[in-house]
N, C-alpha and C positions, 0 to 999 in steps of 0.2 A: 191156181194162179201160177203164171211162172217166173222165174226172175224178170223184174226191170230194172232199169240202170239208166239214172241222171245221164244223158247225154251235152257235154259243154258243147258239143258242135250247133246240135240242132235245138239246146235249153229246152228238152221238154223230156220227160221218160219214157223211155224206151222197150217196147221186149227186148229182152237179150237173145239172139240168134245168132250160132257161131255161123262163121264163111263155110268152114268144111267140117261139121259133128261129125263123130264126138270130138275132134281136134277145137281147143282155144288156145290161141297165142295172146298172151299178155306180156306186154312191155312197159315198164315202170322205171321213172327216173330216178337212180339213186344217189349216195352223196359225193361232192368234189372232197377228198379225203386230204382237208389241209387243217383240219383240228375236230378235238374230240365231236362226239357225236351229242347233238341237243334236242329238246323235246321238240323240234317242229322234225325231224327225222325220224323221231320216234311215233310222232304222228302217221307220217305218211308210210313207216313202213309197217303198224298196227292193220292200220286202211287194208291196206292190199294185202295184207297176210287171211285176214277175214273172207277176204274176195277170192283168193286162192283157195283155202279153205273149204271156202263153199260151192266153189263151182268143182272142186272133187265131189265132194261132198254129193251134186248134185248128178254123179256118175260121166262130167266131164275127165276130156285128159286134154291138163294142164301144161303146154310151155310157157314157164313163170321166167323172163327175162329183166334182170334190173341191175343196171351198170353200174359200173365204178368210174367216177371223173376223174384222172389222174393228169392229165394235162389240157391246155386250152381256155381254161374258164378263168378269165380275166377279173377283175375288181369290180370290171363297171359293166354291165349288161351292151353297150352301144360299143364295141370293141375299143373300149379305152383301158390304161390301170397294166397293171403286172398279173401276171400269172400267180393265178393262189397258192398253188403250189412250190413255184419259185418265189415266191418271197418269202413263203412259212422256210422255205431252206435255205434261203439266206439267209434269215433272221436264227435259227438255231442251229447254224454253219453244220447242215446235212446237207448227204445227197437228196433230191429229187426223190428216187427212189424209195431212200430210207422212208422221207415224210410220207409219202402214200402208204406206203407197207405199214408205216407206226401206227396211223388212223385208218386204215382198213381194218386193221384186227382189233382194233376198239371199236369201229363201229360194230362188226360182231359179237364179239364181247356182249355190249348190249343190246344187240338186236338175241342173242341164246337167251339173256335174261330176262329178256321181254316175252317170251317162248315166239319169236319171231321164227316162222320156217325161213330154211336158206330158199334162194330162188332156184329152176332147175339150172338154170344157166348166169353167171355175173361174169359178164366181160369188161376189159377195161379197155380205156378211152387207146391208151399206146400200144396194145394190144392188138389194135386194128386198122393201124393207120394205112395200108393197102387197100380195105375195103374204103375208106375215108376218101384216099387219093381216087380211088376208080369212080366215085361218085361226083365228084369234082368236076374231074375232066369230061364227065357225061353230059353235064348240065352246063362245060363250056363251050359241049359239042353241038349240046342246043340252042345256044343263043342267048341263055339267060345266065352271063357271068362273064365277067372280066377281069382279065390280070394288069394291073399295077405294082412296078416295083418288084416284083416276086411277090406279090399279096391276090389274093382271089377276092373278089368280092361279089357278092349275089346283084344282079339288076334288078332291082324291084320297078321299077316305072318300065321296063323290058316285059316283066313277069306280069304284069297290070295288064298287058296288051290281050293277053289270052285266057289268064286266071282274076277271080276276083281275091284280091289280099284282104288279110282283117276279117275273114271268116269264123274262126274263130273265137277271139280275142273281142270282135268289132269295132277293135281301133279304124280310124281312116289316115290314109298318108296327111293328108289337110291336118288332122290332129296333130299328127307326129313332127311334122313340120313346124307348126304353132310353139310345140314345146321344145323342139331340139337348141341348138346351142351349138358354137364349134369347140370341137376339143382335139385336144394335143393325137396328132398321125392321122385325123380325118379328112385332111384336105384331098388326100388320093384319090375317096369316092366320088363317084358324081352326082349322086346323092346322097343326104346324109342319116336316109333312112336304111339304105345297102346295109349291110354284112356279111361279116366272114366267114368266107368258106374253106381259107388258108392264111396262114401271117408271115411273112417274110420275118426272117430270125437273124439276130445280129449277131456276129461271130460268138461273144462273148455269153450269148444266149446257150441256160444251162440242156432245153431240151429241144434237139430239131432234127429233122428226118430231111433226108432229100426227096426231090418232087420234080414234077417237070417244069417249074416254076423257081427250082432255086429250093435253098435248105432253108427250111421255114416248121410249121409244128400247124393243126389244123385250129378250128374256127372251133367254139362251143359247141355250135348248135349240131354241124354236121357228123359229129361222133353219134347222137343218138339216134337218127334218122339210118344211118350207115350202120350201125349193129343191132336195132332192131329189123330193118329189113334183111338186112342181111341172114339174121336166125328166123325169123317169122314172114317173109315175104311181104307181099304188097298186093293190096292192102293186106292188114292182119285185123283181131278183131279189137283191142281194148288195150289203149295207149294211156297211163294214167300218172299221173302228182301231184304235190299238190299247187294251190290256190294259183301261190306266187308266180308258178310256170308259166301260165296261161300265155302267157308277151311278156318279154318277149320271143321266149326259148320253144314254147311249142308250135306259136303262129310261124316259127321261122323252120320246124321242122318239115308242117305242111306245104311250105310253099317251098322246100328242098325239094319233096316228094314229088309234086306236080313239076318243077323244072327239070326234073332225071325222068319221072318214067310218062307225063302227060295225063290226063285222064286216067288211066288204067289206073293210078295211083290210089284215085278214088278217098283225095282223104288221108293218107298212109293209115289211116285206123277207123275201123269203122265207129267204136266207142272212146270220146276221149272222158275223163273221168276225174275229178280233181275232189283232191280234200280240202277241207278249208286249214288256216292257220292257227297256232296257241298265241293267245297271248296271255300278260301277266300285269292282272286285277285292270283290263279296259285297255293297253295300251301292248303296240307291236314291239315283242321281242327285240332288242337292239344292245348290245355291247357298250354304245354309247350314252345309253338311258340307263346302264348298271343293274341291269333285269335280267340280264344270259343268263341260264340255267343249261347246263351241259346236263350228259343224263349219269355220269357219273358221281354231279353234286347231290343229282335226285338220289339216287340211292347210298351215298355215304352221309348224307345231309351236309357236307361243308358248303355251306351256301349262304348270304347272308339273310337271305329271306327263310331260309330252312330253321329247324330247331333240333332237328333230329333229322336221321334213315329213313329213307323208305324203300318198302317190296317194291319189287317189279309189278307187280301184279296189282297194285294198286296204282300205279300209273294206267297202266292197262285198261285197267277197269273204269278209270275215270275217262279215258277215251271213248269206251263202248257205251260207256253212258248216256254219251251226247249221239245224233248222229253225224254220220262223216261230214257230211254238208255245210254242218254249222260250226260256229267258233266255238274254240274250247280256252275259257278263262281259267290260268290256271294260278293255285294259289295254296299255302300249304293247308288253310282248312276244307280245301274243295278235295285237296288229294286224302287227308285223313278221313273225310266220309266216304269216301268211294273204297279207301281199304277198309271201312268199317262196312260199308254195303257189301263185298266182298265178299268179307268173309260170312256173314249174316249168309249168305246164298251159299256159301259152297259149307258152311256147317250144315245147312239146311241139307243142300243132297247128302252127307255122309250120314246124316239120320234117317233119308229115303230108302238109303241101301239097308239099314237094318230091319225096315219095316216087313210084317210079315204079311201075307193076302191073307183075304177074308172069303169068305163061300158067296157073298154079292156085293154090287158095286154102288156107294152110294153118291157117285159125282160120274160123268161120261170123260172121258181124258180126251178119246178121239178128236174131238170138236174142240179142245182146247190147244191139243196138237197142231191142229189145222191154224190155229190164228197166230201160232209162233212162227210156223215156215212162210202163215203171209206178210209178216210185221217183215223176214227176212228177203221174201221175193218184194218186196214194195222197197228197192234201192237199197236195200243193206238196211234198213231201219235195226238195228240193233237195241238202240233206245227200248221202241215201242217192245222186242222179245223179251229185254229182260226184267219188265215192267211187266210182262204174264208172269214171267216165273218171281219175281217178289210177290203178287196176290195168290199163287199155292204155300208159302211157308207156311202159315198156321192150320192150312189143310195137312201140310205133314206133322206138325204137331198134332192133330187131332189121330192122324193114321197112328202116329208111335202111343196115341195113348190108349186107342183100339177106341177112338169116339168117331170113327168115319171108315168103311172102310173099302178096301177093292180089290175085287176077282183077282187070281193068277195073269187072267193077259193083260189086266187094265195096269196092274204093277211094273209089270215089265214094260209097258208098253208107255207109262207114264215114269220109268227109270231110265227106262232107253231114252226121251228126247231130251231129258238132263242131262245124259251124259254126251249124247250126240249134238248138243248144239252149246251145253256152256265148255266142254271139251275141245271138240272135233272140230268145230266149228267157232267159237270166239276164243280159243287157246286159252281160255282158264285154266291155271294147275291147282289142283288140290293143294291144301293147307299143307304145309310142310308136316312129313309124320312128329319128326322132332319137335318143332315151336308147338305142334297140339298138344303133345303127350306133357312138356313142361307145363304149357299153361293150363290145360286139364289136371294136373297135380295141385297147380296153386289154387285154381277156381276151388275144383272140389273141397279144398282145405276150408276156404272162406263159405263157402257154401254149408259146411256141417259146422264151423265157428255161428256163424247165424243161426241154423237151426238152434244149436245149443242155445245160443241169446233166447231166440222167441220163448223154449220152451223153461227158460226160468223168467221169463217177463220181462229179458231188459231188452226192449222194444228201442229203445236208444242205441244201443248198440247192433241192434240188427237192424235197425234204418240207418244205422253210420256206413257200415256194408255194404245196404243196396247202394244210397245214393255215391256211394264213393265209385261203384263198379258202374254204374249208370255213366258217370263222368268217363270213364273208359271207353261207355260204350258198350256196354254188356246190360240188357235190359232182362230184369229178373221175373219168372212166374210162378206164382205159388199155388200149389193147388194143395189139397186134404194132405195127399201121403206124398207129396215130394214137392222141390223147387226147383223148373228148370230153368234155365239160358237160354238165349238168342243175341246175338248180334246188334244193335239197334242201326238202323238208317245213319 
């Protein structure tokens, strides 16, 4: 089987077929860097770290492109509101500058602790404001755009004549009309579904560029359109973010694409690709609702939903859990079983590695091989792979206790997709050596305290042990000559 891939354009899966193998270009949207980074970023950039991952993985070569918003993304999606970035630096009487820089190197920050790879290429929005301006004026050359004031604005009832709008998305202008509303500097358009493709800038305006239109600063939408084609051409194959993109930022980047290059545009992507949203116990993420969770609060726990720290990796792991598709509720008892899932799995392989081969094989690995890389070509299902490898743990307990065992290739060959696919492939890291080596000091201690119990009969105090370590999380086995551990669910 080979990979498929959810297509939002045409809602149905897809083979994945690059334009030109072994080259994929992938273009991903990343964050407007005007405050820390929170778990709906940390979602989307898990997502596509997976998908990068795998399509190495799969002997593709990867251009991984995913931007940086540093100016143009207003408050309000309909070109209303201040610039995000200009108001986070007025509000903390910084440059511009400073605030993107500050929140660029915390979004990495937490995207290294997440074992997020970097992208090959992160361009930013100011970065490219030449290519911004050249696409502009291309699409005013065609007929599908108009200046007012020093402002550009896209003609959608112009663009309607040739292209069908809402492809995507499957908004219709009738809809948008229904719900629109005037607001404050829309009277310019002539319709009030238009957007921007440039903003005229008031003197006093802290970020603008000259243009042929007057010193203004670009539109949202047309930064992403402009430096993904720009690095990946047009089409390219697999345009992806999440949920929320869909309208009205991605419908707006296709219908840039078609008004610059026609037809040949084809889409600007052949796959477009979206994650779904986190939210918190049933209800959408909102500052306003007192539910924000930045990803710093996740891993230091100052949070007031929080009670403690958490690993990266157990964030992590509670994403792969699910698949990308669906919502992820998140909540601190969903996040402590997932670091308890976890580690359960990756103790599991470090006991894989110690296991020795036997002269025959009493299980076939191949055929179980085979239904992890298809859980992973059937759209990323991550869920369904690491739902095979939770039903070998107590096959490896049987290996390390020589009750099951397997040839030299079936070993390797069933250590290699452990390591190649909860590694290589979902960025799992191993158990820190330190936090093992402490807490294997303490277990072990408690583990021969018990045995001492059972073997003078105080059966009270070595049931106080289990179930205290049970409450942990640590599920105890006892067999004749020893007692071991696992992890519980």
């Amino acid at each position: 089987m080979a990979l498929h891939l959810y297509n939002t354009l045409s809602r149905q899966k897809e083979p994945f077929v690059p334009l030109n193998p072994p080259y994929v270009g992938l273009y991903v949207c990343g964050p407007t860097v005007y405050g820390e980074p929170h778990l709906g970023h940390a979602r989307a950039a898990v997502t596509f770290d997976v998908l990068f991952r795998y399509l190495r993985f799969l002997g593709y070569r990867v251009r991984y492109v995913r931007n940086i918003t540093d100016v143009g993304h207003l408050e309000g999606d309909a070109d209303e509101g201040e610039d995000k970035i200009l108001k986070k630096a007025r509000l903390e009487k910084l440059e511009p500058i400073e605030v993107a820089q500050r929140y660029t190197a915390l979004y990495h920050q937490a995207m290294d602790a997440l074992n997020v790879l970097r992208p090959s290429i992160e361009p930013t929005a100011t970065g490219h404001i030449p290519q911004q301006i050249a696409m502009i004026e291309r699409i005013l050359e065609r007929g599908y755009a108009y200046v007012v004031n020093g402002s550009v604005y896209l003609d959608v009832e112009r663009y309607r004549q040739d292209f069908p709008y809402g492809i995507l998305s499957g908004r219709q202008v009738e809809e948008l009309l229904a719900g629109s509303r005037e607001l404050e500097g829309q009277a310019e358009k002539r319709h009030p579904y238009d957007f921007a493709l440039w903003k005229r800038a008031e003197p006093s305006h802290l970020m603008q560029w000259d243009s042929p239109w007057g010193r203004g600063y670009p539109g949202w939408h047309i930064e992403c359109s402009a430096m993904s084609i720009h690095y990946l051409g047009v089409p390219f194959d697999i345009h992806g973010g999440g949920l929320d993109l869909v309208f009205p930022h991605h419908e707006a980047e296709i219908t840039q694409a078609h008004a610059c290059f026609g037809p040949e545009a084809q889409n600007q992507a052949r796959f477009w690709v979206h994650n779904n949203l986190v939210t918190i116990q049933g209800q959408k993420m909102s500052k306003s609702l007192g539910n924000f969770i930045t990803l710093q609060e996740v891993f230091s726990g100052k949070h007031p939903k929080l009670s403690r720290p958490h690993a990266p990796m157990a964030l992590r792991f509670l994403f792969l859990q699910a698949h990308y598709r669906s919502t992820v509720d998140f909540s601190e008892e969903a996040l402590m079983a997932a670091h308890r899932a976890y580690l359960r799995l990756m103790t599991a392989y470090e006991r894989l590695l110690e296991v020795r081969p036997g002269s025959y094989s009493t299980w076939a690995v191949a055929p179980w091989r085979e239904k992890v890389f298809a859980a992973l070509d059937d759209d990323l299902n991550t869920a369904a792979a690491l739902a095979l490898f939770f039903e070998q743990v107590d096959f490896i307990l049987r290996l390390r206790r020589q009750e099951a065992f397997l040839t030299p290739d079936d070993l390797a060959l069933f250590q290699q997709t452990w390591r190649e696919v909860l590694q290589d492939i979902l960025g799992l890291l191993p158990v820190l050596q330190v936090e093992r080596s402490k807490w294997n000091q303490t277990l072990n201690l408690l583990l021969a305290l018990r045995r001492q119990a059972r073997l003078e009969k105080n059966f009270a105090l070595a049931d106080l042990i289990r179930d205290r370590l049970q409450e942990m999380g640590v599920r105890l086995l006892d067999f004749p000559d020893e007692t071991l551990w696992e992890w519980a669910e």
